[in-house]
N, C-alpha and C positions, 0 to 999 in steps of 0.2 A: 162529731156525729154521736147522736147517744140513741140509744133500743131499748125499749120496754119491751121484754119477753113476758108471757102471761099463761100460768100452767097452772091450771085448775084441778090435775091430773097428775099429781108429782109422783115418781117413783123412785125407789131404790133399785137399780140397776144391779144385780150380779153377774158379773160376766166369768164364766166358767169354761178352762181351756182342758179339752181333753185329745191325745192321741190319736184316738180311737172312740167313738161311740156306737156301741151298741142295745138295740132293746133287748128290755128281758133276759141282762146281763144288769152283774154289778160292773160300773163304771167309776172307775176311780178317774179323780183328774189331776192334770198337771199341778195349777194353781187355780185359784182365781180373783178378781178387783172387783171390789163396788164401790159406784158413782152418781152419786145426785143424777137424776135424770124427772125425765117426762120431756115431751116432745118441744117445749120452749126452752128449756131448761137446758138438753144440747145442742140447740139454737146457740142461747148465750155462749157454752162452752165456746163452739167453732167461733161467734163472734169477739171473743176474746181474745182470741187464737191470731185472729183479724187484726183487732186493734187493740190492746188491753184498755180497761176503763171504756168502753161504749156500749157495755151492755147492763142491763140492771132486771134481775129475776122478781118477778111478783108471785107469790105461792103459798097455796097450804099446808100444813107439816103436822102430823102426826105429832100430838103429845110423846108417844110412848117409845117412838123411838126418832126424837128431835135432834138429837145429838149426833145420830150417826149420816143424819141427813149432812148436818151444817158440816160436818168437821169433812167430810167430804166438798164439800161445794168450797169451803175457805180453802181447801187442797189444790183446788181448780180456780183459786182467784175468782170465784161467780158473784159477784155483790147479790146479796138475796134481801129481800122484803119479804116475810112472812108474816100470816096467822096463822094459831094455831088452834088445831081440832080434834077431838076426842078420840082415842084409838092408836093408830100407827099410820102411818105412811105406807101406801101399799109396797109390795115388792113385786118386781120378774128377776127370772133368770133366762140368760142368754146362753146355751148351748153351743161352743166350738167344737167344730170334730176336725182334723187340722188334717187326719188321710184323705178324709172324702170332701174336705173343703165346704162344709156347708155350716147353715147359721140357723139355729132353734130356737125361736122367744118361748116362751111362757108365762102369759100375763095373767097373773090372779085377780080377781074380780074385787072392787073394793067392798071396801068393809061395810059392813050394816052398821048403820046410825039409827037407833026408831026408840031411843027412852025419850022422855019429855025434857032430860037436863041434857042430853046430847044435841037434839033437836034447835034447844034455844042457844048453846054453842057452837053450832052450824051457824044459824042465821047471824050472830054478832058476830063470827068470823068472815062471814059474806059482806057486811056491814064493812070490815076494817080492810078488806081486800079493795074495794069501791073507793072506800078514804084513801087508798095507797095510792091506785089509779090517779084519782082524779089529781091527789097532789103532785104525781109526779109528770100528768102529763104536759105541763106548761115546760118542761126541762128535756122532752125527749123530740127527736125529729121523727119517730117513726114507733108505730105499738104490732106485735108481733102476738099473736092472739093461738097458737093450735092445741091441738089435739080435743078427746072428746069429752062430754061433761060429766062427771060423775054424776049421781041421780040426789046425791044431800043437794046440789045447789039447784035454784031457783031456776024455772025453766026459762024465761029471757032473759038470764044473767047474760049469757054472749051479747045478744041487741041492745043489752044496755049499756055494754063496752065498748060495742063497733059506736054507737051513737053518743057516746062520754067523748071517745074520738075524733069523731067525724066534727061534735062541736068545737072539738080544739083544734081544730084543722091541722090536724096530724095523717101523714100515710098510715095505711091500717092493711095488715097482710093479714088474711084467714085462713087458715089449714084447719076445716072441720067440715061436716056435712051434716045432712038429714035434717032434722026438727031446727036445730039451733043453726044451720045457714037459712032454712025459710025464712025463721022469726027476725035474725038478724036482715036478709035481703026485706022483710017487708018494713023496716023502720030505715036503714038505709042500707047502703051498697059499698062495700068494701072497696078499696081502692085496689087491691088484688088477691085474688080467690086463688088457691094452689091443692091443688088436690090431684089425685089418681086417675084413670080413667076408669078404672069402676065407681070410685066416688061420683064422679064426674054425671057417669049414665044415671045413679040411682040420684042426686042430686038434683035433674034434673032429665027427668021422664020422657016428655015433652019432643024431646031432642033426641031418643033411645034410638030413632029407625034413621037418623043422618050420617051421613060418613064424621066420621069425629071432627077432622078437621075444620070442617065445612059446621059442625054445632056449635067448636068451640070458638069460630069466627064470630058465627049469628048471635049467639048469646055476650060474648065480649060488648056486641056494638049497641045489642037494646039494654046492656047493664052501665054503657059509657065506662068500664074499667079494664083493668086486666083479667085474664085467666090465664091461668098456666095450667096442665095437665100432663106428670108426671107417668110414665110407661116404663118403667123399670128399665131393663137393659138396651130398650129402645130408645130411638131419639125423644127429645121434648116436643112436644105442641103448644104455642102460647099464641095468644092473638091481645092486642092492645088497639081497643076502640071499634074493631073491625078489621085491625089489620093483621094479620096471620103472620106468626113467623117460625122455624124451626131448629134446634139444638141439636147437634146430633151427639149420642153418649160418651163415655169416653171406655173402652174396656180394658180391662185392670183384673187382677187375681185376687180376690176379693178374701181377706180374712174375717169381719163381722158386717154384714151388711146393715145390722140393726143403726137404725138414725141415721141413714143417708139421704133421708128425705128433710128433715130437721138441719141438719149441713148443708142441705140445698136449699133454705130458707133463709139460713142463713148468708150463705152467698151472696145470693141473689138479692135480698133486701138489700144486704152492706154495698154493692156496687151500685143500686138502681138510685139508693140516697148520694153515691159520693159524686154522680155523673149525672145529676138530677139537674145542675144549674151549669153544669157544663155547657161547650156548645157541640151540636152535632143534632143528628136527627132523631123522633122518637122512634123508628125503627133500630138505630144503630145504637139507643143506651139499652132499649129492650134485649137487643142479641148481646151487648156486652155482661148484663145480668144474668141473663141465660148462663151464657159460657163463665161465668163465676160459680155461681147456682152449680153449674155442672161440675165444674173442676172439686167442689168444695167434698160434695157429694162424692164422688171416684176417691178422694186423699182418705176419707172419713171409711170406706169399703176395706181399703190398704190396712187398717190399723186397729186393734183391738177393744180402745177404748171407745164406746157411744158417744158419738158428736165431738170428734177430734179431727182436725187433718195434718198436725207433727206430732 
């Protein structure tokens, strides 16, 4: 089984463990790790995790600080394909408060790209990201596409991945929404869409005043694919072709909830490809992706590091 994960949106993860935090306090912490991330990027993590060697990263990397990306991700075993791009690699920090149990991202906004020699190393790096793709997609059984676009790339660069895909007749999971699900849904149609249900509503307007369930059925069967739509501590809702089905969560004492969604993407693809040529029915490999998806999700909640589940 091999995974292309595809992170247009790479970050340096800090994850920062404190006792106790308070604002408008100085806050000293315990420790803290940084890890290669962005939202496919923990994907691979947990898919390695899975299986080692089935996943393979494609991604942009900050000239300026490339070093601290890679020697992280070699840390994590991530096979990475990169281009690289003027600037740095954005960064968040992950906020643990380990009394009150909660989880605080902070995601800084990526960097301004706007000279005319930055600009033209954008575009040859979008060029060599495309050349990555396309070589590598004859080698992978399935392409793993989320999270959102930064504004240096080209505004149908997603549609031009879903449909580099869709000609290679590979599965193709999506985790994004707004401009770049339209553009991609009006060149083709993902073979499974996974998003939130706020995503979900603003994705798709249309459908705002139906019981979710009952949308994420009707849209399933006029898209002919999957949907999945992700509720937090709630059950899942997925419908495949028309057919509705449900997950129900799993609850757990959650130490970093950041990338449980990414863990669930992981999951979920990894079982839906390994029970793909099985026999059974498509109801009963969708509920077993599900309950993977789920499981992956809940281990990745349990544990500190972003997109782990040991």
């Amino acid at each position: 089984m091999k995974i292309l994960c595809i992170c247009l949106s790479s970050t340096l993860q800090r994850t920062i463990t404190f006792d106790s935090l308070k604002l408008e306090r100085v806050n000293r912490s315990k420790y803290y790790r940084l890890d290669a991330s962005g939202k496919a990027v923990n994907s691979a993590r947990v898919l390695e995790q899975l299986e080692p060697g089935c996943s393979t990263v494609v991604c942009p990397l900050g000239e300026k600080n490339l070093s601290a990306f890679t020697g992280a991700a070699e840390r994590d075993k991530l096979n990475i394909l990169y281009a690289t791009i003027p600037g740095q690699t954005r960064e968040c920090w992950t906020l643990l408060d380990r009394t009150a149990g909660t989880t605080t991202e902070l995601v800084v906004g990526e960097p301004l790209l706007e000279g005319a020699d930055e600009l033209k190393a954008v575009a040859a790096a979008e060029i060599k990201i495309l050349k990555i793709i396309n070589d590598m997609l004859p080698q992978v059984d399935a392409v793993l596409l989320a999270g959102s676009r930064p504004k240096i790339w080209s505004d149908d660069l997603y549609a031009t991945i879903s449909g580099m895909t869709r000609d290679a007749g590979k599965i193709f999971l999506a985790d994004y929404i707004g401009q770049d699900m339209t553009k991609t849904l009006a060149a083709s149609v993902p073979d499974i869409i996974k998003i939130n249900e706020e995503e979900f509503r603003a994705t798709f307007p249309e459908l705002a005043d139906q019981p979710l369930q009952k949308a994420i059925t009707e849209k399933s069967r006029q898209l002919d694919n999957i949907i999945i739509v992700t509720r937090g501590t709630e059950s899942t809702y997925a419908a495949d072709r028309g057919q509705f089905s449900e997950c129900p969560s799993e609850k757990v004492t959650a130490l970093n909830t950041t990338a449980c969604g990414d863990s669930f993407n992981a999951g979920f693809i990894y079982e839906y490809l390994k029970n793909r040529d099985q026999s059974g029915t498509a109801a009963e490999k969708l509920a077993a992706a599900l309950q993977k998806g789920t499981w992956c999700a809940a281990r990745n909640a349990e544990l500190e590091a972003p997109g782990a589940i040991r």
